[in-house]
mmCIF file of the N, C-alpha and C atoms, coordinates in Angstrom:
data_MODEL
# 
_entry.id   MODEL 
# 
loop_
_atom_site.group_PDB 
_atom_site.id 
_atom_site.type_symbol 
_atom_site.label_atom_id 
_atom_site.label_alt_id 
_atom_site.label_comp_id 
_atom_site.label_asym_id 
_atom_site.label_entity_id 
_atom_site.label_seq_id 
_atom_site.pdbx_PDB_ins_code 
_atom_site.Cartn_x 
_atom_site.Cartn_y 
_atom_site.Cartn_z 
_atom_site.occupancy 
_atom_site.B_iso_or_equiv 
_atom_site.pdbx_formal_charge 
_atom_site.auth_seq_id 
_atom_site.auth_comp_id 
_atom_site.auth_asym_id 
_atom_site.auth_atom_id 
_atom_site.pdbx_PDB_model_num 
ATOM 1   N N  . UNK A 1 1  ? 10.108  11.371  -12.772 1.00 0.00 ? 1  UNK A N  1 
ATOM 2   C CA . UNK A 1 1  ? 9.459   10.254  -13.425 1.00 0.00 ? 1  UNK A CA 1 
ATOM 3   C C  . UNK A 1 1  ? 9.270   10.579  -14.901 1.00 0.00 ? 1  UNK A C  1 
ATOM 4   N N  . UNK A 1 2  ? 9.267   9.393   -15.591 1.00 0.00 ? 2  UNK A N  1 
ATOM 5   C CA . UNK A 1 2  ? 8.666   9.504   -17.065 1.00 0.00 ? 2  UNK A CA 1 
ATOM 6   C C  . UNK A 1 2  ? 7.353   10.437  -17.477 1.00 0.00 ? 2  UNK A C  1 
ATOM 7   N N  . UNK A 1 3  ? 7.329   10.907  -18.303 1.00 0.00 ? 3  UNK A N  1 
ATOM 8   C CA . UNK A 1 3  ? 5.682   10.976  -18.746 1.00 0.00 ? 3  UNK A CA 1 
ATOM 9   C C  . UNK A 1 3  ? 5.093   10.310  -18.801 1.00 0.00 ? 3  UNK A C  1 
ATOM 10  N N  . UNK A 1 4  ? 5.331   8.509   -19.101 1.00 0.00 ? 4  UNK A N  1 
ATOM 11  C CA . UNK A 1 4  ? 4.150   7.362   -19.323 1.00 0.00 ? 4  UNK A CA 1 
ATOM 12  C C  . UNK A 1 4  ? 4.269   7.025   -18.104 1.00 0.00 ? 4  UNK A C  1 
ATOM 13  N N  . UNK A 1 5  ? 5.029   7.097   -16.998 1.00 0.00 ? 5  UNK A N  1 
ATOM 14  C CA . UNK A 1 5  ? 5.343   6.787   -15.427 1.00 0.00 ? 5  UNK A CA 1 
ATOM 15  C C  . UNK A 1 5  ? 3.781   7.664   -15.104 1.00 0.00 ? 5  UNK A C  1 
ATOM 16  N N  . UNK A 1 6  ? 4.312   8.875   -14.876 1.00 0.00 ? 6  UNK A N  1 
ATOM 17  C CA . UNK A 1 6  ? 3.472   9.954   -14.591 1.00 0.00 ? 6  UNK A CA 1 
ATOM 18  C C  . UNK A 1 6  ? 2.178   9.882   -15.139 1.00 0.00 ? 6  UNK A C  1 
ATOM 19  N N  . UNK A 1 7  ? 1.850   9.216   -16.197 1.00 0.00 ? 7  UNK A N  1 
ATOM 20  C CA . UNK A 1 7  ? 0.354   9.190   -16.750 1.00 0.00 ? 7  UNK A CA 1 
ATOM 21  C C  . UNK A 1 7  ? -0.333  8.101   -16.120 1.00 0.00 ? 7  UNK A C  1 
ATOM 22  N N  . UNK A 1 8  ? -0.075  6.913   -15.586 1.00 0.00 ? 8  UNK A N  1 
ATOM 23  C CA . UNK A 1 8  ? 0.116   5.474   -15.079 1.00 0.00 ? 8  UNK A CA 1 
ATOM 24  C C  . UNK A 1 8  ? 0.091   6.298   -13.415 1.00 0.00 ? 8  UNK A C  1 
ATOM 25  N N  . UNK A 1 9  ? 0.549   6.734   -13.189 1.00 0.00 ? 9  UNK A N  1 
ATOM 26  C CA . UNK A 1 9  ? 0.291   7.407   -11.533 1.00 0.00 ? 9  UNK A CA 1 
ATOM 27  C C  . UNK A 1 9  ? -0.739  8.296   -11.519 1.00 0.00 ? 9  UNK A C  1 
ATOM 28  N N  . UNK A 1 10 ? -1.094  9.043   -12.254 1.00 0.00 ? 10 UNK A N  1 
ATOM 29  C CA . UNK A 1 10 ? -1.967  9.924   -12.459 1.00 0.00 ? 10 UNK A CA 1 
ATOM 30  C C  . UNK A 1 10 ? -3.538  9.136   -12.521 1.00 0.00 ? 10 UNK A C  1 
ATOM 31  N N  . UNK A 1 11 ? -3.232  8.309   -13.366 1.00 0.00 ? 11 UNK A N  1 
ATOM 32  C CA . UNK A 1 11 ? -4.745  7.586   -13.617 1.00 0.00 ? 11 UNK A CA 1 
ATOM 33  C C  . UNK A 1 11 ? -4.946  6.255   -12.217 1.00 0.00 ? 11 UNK A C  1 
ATOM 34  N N  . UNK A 1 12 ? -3.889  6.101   -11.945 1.00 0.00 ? 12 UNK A N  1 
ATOM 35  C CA . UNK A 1 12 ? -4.117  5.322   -10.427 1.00 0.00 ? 12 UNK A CA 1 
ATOM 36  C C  . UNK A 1 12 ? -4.384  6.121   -9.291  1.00 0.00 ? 12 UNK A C  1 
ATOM 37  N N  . UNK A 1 13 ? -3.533  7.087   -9.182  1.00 0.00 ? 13 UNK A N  1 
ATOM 38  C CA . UNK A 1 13 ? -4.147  8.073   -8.320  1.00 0.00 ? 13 UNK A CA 1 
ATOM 39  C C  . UNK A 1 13 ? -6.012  8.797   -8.113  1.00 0.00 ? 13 UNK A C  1 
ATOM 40  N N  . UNK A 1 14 ? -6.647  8.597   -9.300  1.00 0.00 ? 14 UNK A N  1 
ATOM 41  C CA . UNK A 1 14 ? -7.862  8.651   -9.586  1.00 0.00 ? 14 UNK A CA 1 
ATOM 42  C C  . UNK A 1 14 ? -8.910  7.794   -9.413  1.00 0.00 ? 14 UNK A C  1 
ATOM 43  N N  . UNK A 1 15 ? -8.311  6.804   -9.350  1.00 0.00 ? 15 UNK A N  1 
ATOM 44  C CA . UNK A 1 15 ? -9.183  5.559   -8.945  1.00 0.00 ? 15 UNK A CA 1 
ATOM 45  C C  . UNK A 1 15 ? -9.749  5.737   -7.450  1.00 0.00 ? 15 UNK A C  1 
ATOM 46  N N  . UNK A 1 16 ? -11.025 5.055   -7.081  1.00 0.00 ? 16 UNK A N  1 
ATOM 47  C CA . UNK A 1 16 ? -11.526 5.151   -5.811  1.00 0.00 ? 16 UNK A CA 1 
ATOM 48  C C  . UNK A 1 16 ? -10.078 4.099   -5.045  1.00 0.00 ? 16 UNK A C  1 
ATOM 49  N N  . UNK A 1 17 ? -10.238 4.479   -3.390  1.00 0.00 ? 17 UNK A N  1 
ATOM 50  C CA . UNK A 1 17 ? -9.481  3.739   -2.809  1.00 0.00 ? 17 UNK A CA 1 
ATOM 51  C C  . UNK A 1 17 ? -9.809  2.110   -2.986  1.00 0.00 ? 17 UNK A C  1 
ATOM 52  N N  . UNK A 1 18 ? -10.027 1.605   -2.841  1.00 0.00 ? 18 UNK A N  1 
ATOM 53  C CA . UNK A 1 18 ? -9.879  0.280   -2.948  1.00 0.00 ? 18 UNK A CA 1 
ATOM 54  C C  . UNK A 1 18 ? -9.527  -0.340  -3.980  1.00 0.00 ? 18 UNK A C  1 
ATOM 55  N N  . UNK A 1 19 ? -10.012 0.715   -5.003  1.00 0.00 ? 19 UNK A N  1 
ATOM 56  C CA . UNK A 1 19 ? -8.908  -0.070  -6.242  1.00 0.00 ? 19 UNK A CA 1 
ATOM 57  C C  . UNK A 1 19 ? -7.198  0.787   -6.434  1.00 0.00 ? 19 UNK A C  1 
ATOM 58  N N  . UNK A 1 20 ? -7.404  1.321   -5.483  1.00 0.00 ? 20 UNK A N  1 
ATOM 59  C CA . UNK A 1 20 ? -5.952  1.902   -5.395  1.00 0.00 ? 20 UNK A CA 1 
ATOM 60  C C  . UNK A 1 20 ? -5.079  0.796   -4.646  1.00 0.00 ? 20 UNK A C  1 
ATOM 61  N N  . UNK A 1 21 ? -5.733  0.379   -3.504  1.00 0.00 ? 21 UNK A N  1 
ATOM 62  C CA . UNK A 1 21 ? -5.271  -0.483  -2.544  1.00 0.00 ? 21 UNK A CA 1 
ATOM 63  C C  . UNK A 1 21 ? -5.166  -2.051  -3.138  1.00 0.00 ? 21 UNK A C  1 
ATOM 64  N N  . UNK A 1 22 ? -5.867  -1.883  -4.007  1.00 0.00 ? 22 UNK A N  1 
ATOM 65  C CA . UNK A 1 22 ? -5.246  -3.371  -5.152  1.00 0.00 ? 22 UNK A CA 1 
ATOM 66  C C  . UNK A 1 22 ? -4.429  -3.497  -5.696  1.00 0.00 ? 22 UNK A C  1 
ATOM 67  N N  . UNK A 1 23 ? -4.465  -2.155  -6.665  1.00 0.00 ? 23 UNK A N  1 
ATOM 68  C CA . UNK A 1 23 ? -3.374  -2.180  -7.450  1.00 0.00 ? 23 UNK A CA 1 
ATOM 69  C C  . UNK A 1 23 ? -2.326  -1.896  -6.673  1.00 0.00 ? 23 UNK A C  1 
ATOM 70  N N  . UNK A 1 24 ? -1.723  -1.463  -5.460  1.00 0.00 ? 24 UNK A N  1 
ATOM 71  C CA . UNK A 1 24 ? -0.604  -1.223  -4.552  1.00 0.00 ? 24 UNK A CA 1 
ATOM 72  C C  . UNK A 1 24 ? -0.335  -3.030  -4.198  1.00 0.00 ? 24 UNK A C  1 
ATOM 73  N N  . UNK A 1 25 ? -1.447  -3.732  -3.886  1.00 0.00 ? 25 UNK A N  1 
ATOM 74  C CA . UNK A 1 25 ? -1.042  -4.894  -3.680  1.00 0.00 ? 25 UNK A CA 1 
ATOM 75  C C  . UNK A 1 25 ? -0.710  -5.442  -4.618  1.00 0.00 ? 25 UNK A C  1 
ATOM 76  N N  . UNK A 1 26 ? -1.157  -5.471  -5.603  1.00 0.00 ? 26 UNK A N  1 
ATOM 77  C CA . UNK A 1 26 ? -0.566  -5.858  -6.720  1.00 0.00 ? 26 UNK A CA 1 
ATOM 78  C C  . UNK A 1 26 ? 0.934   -5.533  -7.303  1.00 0.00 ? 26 UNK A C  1 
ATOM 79  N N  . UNK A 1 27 ? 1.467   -4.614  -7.675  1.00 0.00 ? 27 UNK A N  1 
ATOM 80  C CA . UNK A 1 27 ? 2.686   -3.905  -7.652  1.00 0.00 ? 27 UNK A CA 1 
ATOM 81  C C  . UNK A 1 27 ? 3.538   -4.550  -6.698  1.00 0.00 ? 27 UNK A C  1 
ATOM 82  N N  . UNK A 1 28 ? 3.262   -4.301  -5.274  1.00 0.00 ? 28 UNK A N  1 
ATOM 83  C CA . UNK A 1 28 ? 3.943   -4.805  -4.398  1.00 0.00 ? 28 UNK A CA 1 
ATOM 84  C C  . UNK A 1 28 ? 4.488   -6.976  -4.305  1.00 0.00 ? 28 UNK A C  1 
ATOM 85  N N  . UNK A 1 29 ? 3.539   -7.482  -4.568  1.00 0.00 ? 29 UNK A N  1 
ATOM 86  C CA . UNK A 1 29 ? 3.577   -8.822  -5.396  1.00 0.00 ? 29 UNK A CA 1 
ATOM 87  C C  . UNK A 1 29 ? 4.794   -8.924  -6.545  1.00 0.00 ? 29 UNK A C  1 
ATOM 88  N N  . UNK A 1 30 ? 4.182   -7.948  -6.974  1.00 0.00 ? 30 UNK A N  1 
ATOM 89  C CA . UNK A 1 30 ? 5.110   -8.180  -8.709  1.00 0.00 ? 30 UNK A CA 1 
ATOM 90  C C  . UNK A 1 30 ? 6.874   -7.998  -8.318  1.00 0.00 ? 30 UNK A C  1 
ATOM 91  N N  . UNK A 1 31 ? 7.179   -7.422  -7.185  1.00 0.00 ? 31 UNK A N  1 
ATOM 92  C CA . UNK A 1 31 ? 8.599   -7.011  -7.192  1.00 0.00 ? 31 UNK A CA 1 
ATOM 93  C C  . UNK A 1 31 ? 9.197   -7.473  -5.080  1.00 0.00 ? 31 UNK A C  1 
ATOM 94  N N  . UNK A 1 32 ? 8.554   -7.683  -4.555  1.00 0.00 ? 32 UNK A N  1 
ATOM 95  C CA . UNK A 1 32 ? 8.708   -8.179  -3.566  1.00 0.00 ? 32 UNK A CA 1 
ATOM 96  C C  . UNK A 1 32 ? 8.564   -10.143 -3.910  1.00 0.00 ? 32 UNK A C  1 
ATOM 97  N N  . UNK A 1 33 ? 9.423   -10.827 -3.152  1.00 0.00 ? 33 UNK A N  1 
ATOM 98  C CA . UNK A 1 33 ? 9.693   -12.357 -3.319  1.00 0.00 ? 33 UNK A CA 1 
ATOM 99  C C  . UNK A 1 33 ? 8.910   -12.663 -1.459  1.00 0.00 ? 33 UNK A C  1 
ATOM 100 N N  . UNK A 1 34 ? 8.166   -13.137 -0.776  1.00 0.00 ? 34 UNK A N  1 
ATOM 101 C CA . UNK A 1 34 ? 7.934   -13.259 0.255   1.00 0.00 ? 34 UNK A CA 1 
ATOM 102 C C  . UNK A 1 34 ? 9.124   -14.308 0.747   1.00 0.00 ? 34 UNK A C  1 
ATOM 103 N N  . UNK A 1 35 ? 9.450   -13.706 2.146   1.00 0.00 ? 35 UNK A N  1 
ATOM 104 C CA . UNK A 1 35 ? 10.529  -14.703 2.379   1.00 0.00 ? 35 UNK A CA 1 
ATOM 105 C C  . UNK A 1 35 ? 10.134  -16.011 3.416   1.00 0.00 ? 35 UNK A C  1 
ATOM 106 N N  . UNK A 1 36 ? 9.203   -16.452 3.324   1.00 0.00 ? 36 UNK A N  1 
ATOM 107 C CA . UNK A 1 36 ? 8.991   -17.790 3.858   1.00 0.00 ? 36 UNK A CA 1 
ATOM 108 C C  . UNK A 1 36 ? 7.212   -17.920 3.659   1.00 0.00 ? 36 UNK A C  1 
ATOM 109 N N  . UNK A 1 37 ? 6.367   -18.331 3.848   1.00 0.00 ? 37 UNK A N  1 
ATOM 110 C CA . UNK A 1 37 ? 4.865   -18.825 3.789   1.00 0.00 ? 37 UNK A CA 1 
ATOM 111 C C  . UNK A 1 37 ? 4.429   -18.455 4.779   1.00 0.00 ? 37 UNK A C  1 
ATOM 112 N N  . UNK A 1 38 ? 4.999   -18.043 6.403   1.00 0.00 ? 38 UNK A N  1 
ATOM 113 C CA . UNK A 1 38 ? 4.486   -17.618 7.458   1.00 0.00 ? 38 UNK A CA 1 
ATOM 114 C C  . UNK A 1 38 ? 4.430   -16.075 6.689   1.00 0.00 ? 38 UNK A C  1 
ATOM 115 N N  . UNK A 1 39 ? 5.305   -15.039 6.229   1.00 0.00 ? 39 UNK A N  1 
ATOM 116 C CA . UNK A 1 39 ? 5.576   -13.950 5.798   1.00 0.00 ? 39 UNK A CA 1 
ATOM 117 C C  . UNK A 1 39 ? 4.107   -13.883 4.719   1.00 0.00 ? 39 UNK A C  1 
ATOM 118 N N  . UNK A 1 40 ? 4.453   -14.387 3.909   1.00 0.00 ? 40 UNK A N  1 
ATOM 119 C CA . UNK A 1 40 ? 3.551   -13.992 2.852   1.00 0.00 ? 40 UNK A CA 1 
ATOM 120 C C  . UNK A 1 40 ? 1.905   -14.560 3.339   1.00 0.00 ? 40 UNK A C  1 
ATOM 121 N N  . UNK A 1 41 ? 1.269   -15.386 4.439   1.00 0.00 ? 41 UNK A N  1 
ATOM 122 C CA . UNK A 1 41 ? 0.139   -15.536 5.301   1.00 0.00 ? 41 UNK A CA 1 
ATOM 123 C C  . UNK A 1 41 ? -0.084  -14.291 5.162   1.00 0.00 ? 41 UNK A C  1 
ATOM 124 N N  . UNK A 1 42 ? 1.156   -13.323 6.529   1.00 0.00 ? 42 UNK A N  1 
ATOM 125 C CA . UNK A 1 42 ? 0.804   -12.293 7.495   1.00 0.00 ? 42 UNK A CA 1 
ATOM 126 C C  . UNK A 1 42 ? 0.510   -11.851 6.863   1.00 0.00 ? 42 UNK A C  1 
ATOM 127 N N  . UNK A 1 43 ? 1.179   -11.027 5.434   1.00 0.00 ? 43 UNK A N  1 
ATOM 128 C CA . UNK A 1 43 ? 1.503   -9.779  4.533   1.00 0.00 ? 43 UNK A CA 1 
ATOM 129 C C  . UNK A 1 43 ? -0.304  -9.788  3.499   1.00 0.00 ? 43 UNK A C  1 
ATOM 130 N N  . UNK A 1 44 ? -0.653  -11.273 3.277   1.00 0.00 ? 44 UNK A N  1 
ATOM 131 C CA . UNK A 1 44 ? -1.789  -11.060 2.245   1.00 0.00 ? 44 UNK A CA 1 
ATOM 132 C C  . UNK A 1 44 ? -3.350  -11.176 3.855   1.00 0.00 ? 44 UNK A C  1 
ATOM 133 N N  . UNK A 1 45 ? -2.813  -11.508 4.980   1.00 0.00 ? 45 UNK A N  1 
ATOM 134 C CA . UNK A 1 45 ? -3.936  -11.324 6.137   1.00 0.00 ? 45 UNK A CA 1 
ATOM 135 C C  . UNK A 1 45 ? -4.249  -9.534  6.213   1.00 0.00 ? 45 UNK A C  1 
ATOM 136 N N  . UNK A 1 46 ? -2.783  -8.913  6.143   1.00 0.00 ? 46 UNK A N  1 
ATOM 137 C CA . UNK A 1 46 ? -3.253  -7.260  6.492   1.00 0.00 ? 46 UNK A CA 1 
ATOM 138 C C  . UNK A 1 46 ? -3.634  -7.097  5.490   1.00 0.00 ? 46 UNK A C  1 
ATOM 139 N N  . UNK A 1 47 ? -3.627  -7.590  4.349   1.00 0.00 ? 47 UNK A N  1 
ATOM 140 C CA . UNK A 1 47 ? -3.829  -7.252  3.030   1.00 0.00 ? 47 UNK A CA 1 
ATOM 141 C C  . UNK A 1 47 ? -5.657  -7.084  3.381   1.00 0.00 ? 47 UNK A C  1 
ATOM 142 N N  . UNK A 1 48 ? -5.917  -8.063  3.316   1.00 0.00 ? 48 UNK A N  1 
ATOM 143 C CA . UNK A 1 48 ? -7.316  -8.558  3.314   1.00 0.00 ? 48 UNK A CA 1 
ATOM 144 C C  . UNK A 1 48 ? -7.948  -7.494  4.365   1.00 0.00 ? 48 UNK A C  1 
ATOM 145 N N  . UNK A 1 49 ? -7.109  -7.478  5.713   1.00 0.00 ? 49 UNK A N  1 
ATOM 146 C CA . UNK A 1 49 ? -8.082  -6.605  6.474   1.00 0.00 ? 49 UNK A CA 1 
ATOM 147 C C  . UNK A 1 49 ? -8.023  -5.291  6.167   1.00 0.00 ? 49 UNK A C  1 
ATOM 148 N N  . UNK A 1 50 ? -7.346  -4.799  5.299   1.00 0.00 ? 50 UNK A N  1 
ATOM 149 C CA . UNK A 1 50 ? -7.367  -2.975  4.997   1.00 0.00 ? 50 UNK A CA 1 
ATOM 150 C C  . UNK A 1 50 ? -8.494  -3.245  3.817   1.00 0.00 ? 50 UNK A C  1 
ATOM 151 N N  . UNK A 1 51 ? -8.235  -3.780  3.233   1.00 0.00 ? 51 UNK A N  1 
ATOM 152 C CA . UNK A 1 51 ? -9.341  -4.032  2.184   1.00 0.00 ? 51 UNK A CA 1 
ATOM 153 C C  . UNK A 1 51 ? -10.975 -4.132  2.784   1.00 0.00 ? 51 UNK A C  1 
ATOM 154 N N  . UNK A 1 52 ? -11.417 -4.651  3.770   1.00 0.00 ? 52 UNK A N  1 
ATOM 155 C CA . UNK A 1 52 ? -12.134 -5.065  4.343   1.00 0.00 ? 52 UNK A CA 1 
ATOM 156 C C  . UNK A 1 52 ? -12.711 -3.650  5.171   1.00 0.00 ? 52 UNK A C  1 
ATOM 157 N N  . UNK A 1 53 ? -11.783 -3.013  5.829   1.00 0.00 ? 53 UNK A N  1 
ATOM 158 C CA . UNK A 1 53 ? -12.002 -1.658  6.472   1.00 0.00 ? 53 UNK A CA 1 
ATOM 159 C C  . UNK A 1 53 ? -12.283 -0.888  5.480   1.00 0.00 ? 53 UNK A C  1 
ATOM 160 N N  . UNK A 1 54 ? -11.664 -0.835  4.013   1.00 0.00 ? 54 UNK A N  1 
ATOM 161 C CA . UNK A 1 54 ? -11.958 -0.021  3.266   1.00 0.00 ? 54 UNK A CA 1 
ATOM 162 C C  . UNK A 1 54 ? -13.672 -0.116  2.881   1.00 0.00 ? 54 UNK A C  1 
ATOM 163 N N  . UNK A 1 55 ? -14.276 -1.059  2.524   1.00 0.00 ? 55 UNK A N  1 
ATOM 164 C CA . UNK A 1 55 ? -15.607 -1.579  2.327   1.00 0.00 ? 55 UNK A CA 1 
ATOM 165 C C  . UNK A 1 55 ? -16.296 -1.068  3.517   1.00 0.00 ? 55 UNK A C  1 
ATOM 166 N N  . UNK A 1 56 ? -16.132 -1.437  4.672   1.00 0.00 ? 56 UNK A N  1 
ATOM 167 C CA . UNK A 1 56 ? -16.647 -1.374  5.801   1.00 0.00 ? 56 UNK A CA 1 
ATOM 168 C C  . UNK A 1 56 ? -16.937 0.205   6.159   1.00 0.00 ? 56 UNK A C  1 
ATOM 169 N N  . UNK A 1 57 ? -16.430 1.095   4.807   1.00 0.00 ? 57 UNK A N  1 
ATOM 170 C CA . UNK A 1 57 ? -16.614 2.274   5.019   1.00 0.00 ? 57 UNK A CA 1 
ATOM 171 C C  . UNK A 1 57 ? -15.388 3.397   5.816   1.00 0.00 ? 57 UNK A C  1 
ATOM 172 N N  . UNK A 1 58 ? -14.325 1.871   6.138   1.00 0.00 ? 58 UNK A N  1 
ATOM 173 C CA . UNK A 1 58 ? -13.267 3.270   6.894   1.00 0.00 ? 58 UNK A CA 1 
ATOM 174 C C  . UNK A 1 58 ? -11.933 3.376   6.053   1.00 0.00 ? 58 UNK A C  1 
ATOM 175 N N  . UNK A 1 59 ? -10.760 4.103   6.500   1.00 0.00 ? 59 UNK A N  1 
ATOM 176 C CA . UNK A 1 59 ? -9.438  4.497   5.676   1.00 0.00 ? 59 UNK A CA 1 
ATOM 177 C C  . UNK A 1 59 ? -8.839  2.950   5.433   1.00 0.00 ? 59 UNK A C  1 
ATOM 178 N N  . UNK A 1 60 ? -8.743  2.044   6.293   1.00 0.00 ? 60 UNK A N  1 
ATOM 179 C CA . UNK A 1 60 ? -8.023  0.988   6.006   1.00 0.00 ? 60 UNK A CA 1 
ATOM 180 C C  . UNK A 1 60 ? -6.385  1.176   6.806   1.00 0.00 ? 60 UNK A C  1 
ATOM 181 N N  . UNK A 1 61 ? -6.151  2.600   7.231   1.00 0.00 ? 61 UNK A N  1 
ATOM 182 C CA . UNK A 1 61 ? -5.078  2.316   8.042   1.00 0.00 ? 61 UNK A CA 1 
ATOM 183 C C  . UNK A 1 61 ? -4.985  4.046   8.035   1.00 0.00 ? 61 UNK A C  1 
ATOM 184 N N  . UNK A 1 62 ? -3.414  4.326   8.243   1.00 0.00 ? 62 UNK A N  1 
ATOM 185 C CA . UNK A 1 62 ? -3.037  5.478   8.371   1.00 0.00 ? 62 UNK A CA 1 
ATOM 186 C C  . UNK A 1 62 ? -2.620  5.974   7.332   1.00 0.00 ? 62 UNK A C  1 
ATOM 187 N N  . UNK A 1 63 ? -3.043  7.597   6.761   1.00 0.00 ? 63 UNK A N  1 
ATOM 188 C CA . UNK A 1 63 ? -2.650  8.702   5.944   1.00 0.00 ? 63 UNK A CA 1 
ATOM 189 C C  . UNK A 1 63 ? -1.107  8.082   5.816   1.00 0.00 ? 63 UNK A C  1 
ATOM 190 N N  . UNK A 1 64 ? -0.807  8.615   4.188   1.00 0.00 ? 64 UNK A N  1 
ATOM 191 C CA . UNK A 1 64 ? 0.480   7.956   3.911   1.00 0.00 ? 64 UNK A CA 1 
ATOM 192 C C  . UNK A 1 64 ? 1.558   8.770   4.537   1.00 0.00 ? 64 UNK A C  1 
ATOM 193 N N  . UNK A 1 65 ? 1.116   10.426  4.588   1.00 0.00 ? 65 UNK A N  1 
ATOM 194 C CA . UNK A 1 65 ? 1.907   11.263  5.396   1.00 0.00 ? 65 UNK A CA 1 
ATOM 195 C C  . UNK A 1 65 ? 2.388   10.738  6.732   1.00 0.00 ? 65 UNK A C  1 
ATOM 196 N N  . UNK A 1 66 ? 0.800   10.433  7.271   1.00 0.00 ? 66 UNK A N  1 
ATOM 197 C CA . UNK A 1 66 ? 1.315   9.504   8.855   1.00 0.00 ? 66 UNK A CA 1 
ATOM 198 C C  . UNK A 1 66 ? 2.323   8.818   8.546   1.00 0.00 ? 66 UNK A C  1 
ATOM 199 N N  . UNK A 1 67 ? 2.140   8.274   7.832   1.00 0.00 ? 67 UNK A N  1 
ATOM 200 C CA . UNK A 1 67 ? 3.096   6.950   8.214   1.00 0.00 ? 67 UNK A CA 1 
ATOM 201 C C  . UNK A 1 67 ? 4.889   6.906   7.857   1.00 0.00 ? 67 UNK A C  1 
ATOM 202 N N  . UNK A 1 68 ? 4.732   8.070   6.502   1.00 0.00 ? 68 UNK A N  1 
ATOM 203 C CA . UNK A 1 68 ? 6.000   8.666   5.991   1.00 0.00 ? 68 UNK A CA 1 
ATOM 204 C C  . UNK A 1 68 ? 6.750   9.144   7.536   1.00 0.00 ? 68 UNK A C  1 
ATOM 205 N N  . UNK A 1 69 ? 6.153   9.912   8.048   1.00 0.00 ? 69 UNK A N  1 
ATOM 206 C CA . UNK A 1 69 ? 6.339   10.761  9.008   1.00 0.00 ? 69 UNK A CA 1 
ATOM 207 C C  . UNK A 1 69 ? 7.143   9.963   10.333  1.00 0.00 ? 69 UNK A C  1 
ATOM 208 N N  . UNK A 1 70 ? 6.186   9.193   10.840  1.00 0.00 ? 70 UNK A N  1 
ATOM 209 C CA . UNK A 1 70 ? 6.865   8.257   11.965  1.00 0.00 ? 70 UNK A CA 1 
ATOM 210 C C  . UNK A 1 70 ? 8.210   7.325   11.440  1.00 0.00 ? 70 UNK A C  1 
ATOM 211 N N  . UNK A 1 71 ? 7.961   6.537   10.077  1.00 0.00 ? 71 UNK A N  1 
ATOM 212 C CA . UNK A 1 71 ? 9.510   6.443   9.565   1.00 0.00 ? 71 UNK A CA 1 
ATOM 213 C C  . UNK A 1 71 ? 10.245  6.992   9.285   1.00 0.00 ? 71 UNK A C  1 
ATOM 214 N N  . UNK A 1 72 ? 10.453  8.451   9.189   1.00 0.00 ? 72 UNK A N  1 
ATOM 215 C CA . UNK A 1 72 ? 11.203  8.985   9.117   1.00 0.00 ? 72 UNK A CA 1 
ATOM 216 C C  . UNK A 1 72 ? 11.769  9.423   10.181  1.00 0.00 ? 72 UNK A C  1 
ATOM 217 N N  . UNK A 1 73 ? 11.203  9.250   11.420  1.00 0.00 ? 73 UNK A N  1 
ATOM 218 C CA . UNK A 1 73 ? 11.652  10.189  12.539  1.00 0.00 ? 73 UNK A CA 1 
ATOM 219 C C  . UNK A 1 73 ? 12.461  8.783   13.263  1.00 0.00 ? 73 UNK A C  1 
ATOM 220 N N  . UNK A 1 74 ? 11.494  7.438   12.704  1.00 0.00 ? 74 UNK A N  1 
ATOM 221 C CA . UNK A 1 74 ? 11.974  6.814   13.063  1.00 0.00 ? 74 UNK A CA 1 
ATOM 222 C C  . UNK A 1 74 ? 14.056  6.361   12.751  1.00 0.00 ? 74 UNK A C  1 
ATOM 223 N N  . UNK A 1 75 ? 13.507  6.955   11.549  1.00 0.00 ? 75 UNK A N  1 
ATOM 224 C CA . UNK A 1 75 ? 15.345  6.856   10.943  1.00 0.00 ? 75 UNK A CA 1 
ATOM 225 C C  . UNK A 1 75 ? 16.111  7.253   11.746  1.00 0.00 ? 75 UNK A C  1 
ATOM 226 N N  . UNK A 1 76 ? 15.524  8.675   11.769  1.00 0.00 ? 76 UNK A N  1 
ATOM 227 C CA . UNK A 1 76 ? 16.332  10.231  12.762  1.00 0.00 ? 76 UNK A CA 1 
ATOM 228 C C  . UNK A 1 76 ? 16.621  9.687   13.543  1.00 0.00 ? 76 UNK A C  1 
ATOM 229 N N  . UNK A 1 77 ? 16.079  8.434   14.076  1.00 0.00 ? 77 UNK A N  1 
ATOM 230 C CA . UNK A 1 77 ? 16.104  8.635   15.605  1.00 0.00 ? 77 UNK A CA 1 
ATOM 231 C C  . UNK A 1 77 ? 17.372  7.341   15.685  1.00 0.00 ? 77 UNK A C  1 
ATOM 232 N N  . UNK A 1 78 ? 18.242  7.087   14.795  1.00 0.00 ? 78 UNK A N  1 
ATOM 233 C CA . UNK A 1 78 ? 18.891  5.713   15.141  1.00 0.00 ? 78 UNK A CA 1 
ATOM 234 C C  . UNK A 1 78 ? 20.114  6.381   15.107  1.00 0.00 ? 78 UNK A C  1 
# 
């Protein structure tokens, strides 16, 4: 990555979670097109409920490792 990449990750990375989990939604908005109105419902509903768990005091879902992890094995596995 850049240095201004890397400074821009660095200072997001620092942020408490939930404003991490914004700005990921956000980002994700900016470069994803939703492909129909049922899609983009579902996508801003989980949105809302990780956000919501996050407040509520919990992770909001699974460690990113988790989740790296099972897609990847999931790859392996095709």
């Amino acid at each position: 990555m850049a240095d201004p990449t890397q400074n821009i990750l660095a200072a997001a990375l620092s942020l408490p979670e939930g404003e991490r989990l914004r700005i990921a939604s956000e980002l994700l908005a900016s470069v994803e097109e939703p492909y129909d109105d049922a899609w983009k419902a579902a996508w801003l509903e989980a949105l809302e409920r990780r956000e919501q768990a996050v407040r509520d005091g919990g992770s909001g879902g699974s460690a990113w490792a988790e989740v790296r992890a099972r897609v990847l094995a999931r790859l392996g596995a095709r």
